[in-house]
FIFIKE-322208 format. One record per residue (C-alpha): x, y, z; residue in three letters. Coordinates in nm, 2 decimals. Example, Ala and Ser with C-alpha at 12.3 -4.5 7.8 and 13.67 -1.06 7.14 Angstrom:
2
- px;py;pz;residuo
- 1.23;-0.45;0.78;Ala $
- 1.37;-0.11;0.71;Ser $
end
This chain:
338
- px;py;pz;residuo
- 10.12;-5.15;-11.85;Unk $
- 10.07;-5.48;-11.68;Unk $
- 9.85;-5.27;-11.41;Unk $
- 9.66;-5.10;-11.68;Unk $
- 9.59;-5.47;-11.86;Unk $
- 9.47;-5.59;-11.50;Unk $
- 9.23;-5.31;-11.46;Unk $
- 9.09;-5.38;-11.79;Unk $
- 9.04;-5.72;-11.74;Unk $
- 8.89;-5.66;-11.37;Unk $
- 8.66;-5.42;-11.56;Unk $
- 8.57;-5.70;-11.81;Unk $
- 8.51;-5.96;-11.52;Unk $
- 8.29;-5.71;-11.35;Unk $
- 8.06;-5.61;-11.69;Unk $
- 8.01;-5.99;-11.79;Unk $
- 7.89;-6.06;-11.43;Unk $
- 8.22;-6.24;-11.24;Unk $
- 8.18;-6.00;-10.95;Unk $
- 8.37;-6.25;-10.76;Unk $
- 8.68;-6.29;-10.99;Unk $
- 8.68;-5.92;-11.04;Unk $
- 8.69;-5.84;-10.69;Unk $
- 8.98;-5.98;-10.64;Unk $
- 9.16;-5.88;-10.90;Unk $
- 9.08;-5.48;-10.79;Unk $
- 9.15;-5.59;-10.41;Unk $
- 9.53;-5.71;-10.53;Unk $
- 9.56;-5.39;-10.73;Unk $
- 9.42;-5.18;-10.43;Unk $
- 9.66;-5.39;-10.24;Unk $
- 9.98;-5.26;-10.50;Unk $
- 9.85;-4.92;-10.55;Unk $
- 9.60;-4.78;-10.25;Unk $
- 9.59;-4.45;-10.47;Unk $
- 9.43;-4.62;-10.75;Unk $
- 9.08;-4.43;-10.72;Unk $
- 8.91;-4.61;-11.03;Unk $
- 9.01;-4.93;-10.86;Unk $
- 8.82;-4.84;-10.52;Unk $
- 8.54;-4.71;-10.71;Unk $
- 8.48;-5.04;-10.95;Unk $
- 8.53;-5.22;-10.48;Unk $
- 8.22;-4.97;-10.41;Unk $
- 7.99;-5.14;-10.61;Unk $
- 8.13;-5.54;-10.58;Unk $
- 8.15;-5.53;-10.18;Unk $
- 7.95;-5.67;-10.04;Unk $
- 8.03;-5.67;-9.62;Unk $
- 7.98;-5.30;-9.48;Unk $
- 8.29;-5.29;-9.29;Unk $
- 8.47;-5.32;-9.60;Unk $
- 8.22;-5.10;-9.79;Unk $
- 8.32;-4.79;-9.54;Unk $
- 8.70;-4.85;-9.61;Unk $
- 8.65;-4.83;-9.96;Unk $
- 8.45;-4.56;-9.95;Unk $
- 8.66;-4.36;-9.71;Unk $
- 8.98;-4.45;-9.95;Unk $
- 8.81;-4.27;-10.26;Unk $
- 8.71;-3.95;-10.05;Unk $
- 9.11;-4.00;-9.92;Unk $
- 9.23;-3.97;-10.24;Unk $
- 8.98;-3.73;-10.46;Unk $
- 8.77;-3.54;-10.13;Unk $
- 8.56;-3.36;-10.40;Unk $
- 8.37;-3.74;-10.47;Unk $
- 8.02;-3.60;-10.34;Unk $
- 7.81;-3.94;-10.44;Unk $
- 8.09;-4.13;-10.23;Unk $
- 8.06;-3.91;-9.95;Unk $
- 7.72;-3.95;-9.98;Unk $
- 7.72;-4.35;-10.02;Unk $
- 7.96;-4.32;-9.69;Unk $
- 7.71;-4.13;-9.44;Unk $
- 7.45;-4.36;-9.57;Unk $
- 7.65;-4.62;-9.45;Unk $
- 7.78;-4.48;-9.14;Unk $
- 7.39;-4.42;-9.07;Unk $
- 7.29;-4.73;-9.10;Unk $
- 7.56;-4.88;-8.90;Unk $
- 7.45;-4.66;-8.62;Unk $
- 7.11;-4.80;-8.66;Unk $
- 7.17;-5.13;-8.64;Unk $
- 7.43;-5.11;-8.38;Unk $
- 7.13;-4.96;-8.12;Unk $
- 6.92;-5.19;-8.23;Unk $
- 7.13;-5.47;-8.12;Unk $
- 7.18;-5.27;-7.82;Unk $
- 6.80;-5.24;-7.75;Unk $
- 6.69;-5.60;-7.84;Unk $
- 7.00;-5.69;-7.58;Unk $
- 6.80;-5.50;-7.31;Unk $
- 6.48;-5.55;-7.40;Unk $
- 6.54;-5.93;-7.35;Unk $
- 6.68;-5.83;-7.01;Unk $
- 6.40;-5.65;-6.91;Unk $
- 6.17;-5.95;-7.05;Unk $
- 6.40;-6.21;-6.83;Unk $
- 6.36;-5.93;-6.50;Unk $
- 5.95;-5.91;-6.54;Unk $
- 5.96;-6.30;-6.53;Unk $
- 6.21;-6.32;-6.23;Unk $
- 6.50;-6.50;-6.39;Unk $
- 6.73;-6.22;-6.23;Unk $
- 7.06;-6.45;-6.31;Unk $
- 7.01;-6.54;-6.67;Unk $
- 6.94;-6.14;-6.69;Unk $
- 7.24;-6.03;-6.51;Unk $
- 7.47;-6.27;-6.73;Unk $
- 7.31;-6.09;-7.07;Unk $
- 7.30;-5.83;-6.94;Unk $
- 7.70;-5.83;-6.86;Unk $
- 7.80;-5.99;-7.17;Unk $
- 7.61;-5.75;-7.31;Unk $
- 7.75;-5.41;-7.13;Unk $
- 8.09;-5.54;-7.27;Unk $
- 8.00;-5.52;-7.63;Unk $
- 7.79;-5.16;-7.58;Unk $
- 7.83;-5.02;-7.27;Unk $
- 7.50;-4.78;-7.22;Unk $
- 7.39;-4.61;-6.92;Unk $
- 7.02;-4.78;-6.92;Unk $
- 7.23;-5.13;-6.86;Unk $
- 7.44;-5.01;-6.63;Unk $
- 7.13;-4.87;-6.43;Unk $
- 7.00;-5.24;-6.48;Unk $
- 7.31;-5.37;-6.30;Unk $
- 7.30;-5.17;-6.05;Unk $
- 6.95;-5.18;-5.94;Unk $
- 6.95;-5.55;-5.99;Unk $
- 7.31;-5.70;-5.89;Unk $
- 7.31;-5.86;-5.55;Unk $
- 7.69;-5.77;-5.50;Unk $
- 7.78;-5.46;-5.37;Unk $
- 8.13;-5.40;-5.58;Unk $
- 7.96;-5.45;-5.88;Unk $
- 7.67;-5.17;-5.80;Unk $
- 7.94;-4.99;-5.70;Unk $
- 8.11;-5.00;-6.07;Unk $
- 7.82;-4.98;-6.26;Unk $
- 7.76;-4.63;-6.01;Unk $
- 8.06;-4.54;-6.11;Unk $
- 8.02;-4.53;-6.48;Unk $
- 7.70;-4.34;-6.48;Unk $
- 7.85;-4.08;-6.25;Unk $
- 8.15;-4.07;-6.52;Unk $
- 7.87;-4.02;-6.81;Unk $
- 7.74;-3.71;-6.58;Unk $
- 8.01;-3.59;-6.37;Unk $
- 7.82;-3.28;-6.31;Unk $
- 7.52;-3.43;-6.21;Unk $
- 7.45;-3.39;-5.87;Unk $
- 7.15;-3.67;-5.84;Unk $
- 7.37;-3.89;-6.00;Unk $
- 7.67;-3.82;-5.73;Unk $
- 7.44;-3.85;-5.47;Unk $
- 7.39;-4.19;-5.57;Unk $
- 7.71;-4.33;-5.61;Unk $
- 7.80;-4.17;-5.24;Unk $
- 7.48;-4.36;-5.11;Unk $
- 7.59;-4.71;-5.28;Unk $
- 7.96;-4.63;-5.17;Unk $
- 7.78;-4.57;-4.82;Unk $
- 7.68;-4.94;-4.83;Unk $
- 7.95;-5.11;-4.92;Unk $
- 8.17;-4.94;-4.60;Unk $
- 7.81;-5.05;-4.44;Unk $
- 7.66;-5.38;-4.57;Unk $
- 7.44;-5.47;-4.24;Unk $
- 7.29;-5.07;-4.33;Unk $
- 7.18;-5.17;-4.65;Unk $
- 7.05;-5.52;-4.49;Unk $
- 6.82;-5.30;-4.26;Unk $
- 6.69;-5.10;-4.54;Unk $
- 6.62;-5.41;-4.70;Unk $
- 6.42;-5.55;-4.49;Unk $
- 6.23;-5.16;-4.42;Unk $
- 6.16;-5.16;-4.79;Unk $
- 5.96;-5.45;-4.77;Unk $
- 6.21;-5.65;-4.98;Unk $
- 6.28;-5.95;-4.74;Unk $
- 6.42;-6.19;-5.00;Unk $
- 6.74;-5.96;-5.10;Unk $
- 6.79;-5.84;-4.73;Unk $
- 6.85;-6.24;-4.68;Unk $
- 7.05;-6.33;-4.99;Unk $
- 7.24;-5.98;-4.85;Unk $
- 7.29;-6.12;-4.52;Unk $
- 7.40;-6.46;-4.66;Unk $
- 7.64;-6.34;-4.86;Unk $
- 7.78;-6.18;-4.55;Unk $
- 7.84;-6.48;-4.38;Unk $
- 8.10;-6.59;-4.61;Unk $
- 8.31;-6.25;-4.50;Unk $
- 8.17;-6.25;-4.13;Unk $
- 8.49;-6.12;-3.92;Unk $
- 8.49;-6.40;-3.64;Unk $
- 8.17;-6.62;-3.49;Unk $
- 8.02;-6.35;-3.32;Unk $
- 7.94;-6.17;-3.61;Unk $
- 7.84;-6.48;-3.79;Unk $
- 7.59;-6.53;-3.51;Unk $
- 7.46;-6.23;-3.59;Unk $
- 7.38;-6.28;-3.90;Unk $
- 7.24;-6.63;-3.88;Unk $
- 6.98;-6.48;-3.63;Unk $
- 6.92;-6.18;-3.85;Unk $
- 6.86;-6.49;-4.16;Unk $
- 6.64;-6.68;-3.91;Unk $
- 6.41;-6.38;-3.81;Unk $
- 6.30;-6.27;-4.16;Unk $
- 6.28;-6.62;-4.23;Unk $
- 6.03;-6.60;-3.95;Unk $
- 5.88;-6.29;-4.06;Unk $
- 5.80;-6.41;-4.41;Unk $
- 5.65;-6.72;-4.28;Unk $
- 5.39;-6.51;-4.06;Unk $
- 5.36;-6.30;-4.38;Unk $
- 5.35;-6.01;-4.19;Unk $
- 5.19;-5.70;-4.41;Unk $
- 5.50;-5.45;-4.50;Unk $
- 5.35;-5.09;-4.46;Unk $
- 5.57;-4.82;-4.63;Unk $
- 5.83;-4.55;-4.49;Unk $
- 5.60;-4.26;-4.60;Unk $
- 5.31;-4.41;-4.43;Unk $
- 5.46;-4.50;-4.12;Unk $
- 5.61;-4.14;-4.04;Unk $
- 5.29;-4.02;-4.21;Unk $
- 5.06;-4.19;-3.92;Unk $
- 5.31;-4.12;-3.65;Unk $
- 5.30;-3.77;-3.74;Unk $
- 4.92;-3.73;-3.78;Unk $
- 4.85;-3.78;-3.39;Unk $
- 4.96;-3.51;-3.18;Unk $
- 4.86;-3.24;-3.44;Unk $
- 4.50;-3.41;-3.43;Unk $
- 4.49;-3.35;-3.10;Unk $
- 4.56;-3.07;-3.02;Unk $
- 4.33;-2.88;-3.30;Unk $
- 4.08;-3.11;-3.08;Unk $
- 4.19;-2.91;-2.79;Unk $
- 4.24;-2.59;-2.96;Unk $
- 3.86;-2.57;-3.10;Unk $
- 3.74;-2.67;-2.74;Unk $
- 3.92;-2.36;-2.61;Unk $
- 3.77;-2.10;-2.83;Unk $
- 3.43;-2.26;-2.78;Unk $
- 3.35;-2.40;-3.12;Unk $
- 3.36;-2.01;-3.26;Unk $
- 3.62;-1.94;-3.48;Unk $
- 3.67;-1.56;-3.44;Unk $
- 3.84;-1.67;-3.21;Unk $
- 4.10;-1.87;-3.37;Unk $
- 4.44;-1.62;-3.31;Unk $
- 4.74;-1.62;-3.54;Unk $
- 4.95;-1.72;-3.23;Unk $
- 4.72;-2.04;-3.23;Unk $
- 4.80;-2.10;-3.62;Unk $
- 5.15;-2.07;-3.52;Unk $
- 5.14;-2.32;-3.27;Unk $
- 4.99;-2.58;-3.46;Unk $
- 5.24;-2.55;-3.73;Unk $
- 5.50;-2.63;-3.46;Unk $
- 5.29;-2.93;-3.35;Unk $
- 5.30;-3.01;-3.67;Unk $
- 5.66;-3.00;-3.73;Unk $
- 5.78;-3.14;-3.40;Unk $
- 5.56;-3.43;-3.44;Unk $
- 5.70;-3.45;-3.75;Unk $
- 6.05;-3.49;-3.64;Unk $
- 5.99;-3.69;-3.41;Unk $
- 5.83;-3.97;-3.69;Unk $
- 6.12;-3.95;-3.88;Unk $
- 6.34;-4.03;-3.55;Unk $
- 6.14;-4.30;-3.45;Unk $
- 6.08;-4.47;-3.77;Unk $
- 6.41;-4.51;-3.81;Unk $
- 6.39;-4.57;-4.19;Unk $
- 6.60;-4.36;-4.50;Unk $
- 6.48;-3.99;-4.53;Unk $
- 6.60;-3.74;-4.71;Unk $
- 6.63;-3.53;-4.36;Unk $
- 6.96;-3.73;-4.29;Unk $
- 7.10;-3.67;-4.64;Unk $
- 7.08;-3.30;-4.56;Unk $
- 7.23;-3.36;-4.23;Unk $
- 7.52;-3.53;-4.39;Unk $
- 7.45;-3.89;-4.43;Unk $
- 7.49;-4.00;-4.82;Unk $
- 7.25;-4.29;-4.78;Unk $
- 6.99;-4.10;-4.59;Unk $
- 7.03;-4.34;-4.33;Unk $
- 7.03;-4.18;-3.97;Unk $
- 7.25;-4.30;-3.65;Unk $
- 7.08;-4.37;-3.34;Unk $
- 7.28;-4.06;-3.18;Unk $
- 7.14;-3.83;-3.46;Unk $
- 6.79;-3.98;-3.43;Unk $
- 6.76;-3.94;-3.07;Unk $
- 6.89;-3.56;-3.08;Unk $
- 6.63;-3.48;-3.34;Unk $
- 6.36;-3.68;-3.21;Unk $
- 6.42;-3.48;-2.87;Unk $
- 6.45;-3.13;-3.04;Unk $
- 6.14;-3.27;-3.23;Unk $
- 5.98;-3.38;-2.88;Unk $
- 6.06;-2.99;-2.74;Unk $
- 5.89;-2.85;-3.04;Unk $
- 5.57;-3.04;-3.05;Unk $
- 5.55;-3.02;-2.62;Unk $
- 5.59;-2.63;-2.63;Unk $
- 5.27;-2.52;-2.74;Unk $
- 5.04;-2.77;-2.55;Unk $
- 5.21;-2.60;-2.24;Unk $
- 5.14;-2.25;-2.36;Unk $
- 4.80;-2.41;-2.45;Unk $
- 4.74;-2.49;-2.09;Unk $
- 4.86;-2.18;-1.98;Unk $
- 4.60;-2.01;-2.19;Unk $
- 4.34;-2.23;-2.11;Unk $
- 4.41;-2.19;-1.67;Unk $
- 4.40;-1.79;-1.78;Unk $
- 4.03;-1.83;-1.89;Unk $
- 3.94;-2.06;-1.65;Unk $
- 4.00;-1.77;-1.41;Unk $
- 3.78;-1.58;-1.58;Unk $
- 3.49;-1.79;-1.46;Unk $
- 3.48;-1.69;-1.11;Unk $
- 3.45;-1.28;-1.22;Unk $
- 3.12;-1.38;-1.49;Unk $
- 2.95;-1.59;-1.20;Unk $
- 3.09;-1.25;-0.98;Unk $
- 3.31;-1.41;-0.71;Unk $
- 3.60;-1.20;-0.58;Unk $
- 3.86;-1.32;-0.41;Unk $
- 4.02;-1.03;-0.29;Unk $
end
């Protein structure tokens, strides 16, 4: 009885406009009786924080399942939640990538933290690990994208390339610095001197700081990976279809498939021996086995050699050709030397 009197006098409250006193009253009857469905109902319409909105909701549809308008109320707010959780999430980053495009790389990384702690998403943890100047935390951040996609091979490839560098921090140093990006190859190597294994590696490293110190003040052009083994490449091939139209006289009926062959390999030897002598990341070392793409001088010098055997070969048989025709000189002008 005395719970059928409260009810009626929440219900009263609620009609003449006291949402507030009637609240409570159906919260302490909710709180004595969490079955009481007209109770929850009456709490659906005087919440006011979602939160509480959802329980409410979710404590009707507990006790009567068959409450469609509820149900419906409840994906409405489920929805909505959603949305304004990503929202959050994308203002977060968008004011990331506004503090990145202005260069405030620190105030970014701490939001950007702060912020993968609340909603961890893959686009900020691709921000911290493109952007983070330590190693262990690229290496995390790696980590958890390659745990969102664990059967994604670009994605694996990755993480073994950043778990490359971190056995191998003077690697990633060097690329640095063939990347064009002198400033982080020097905050690199500084924050190597603070783990440097005795004071001949330290010595190492303070030259290393001091020469692209020196290279940034003579503001040296930086000329790209691509277009380095692109021009070292584009030489010998040059040269020997320079040589190869000389030796059919300019007439191109005479231009063999043999001839096509060999300037392929030209091609590709030169080729290989670019990529060995620029020295830079290529995918040709990932293939050979090295996650980072990052060749070792050993494997460099065998495929610049194989590279140097390739490319040599057919100028040889070019000049073997070419002494063969020159033979033919003496019988047109009718010499025999027999």
């Amino acid at each position: 009885m005395a719970d059928k009197k409260r009810m009626q006098e929440a219900i009263k409250k609620a009609k003449l406009g006291q949402e507030l006193s009637a609240r409570e009253l159906f919260i302490d009857i909710v709180q004595e009786n969490p079955d009481n469905k007209l109770a929850w109902l009456w709490l659906i319409g005087l919440l006011d924080d979602r939160e509480d909105l959802i329980l409410a909701c979710e404590e009707v549809l507990r006790i009567d399942p068959t409450e469609t308008r509820v149900l419906i109320r409840l994906e409405e707010l489920r929805r909505t939640k959603k949305t304004e959780k990503e929202r959050k999430e994308n203002a977060a980053l968008i004011r990331v990538d506004e503090l990145l495009s202005v260069g405030n790389i620190e105030l970014a990384l701490n939001l950007l933290r702060k912020s993968l702690k609340e909603n961890p998403k893959e686009e900020g943890w691709e921000l911290l690990a493109k952007y983070s100047p330590s190693l262990d935390e690229q290496v995390y951040a790696c980590a958890k994208i390659k745990a969102l996609h664990p059967a994604n091979k670009e994605k694996d490839l990755e993480f073994q390339r950043i778990r490359y560098f971190q056995a191998n921090p003077f690697e990633l140093a060097v690329s640095y610095e063939e990347r064009g990006e002198i400033d982080k190859a020097i905050a690199l190597y500084e924050q190597l001197t603070r783990k440097a294994k005795g004071r001949r590696e330290w010595d190492r490293i303070f030259r290393e700081i001091n020469r692209l110190k020196a290279l940034q003040e003579e503001e040296i052009v930086h000329i790209s990976r691509f277009l380095t083994v692109a021009r070292l490449t584009a030489g010998p091939p040059l040269l020997f279809f320079i040589i190869l139209i000389m030796q059919i006289g300019y007439d191109y009926r005479y231009f063999s498939l043999l001839m096509a062959v060999e300037l392929v390999l030209v091609v590709l030897g030169s080729f290989l021996v670019g990529v060995a002598s620029a020295g830079a990341e290529h995918r040709l070392w990932q293939k050979l086995g090295n996650a980072a793409g990052r060749g070792s001088k050993q494997l460099r010098l065998v495929v610049g050699a194989i590279g140097t055997v390739i490319m040599i070969l057919p100028f040889i048989l070019l000049g073997f050709d070419a002494y063969a025709r020159w033979l033919t000189i003496f019988d047109y002008f009718g010499y025999d030397f027999q």
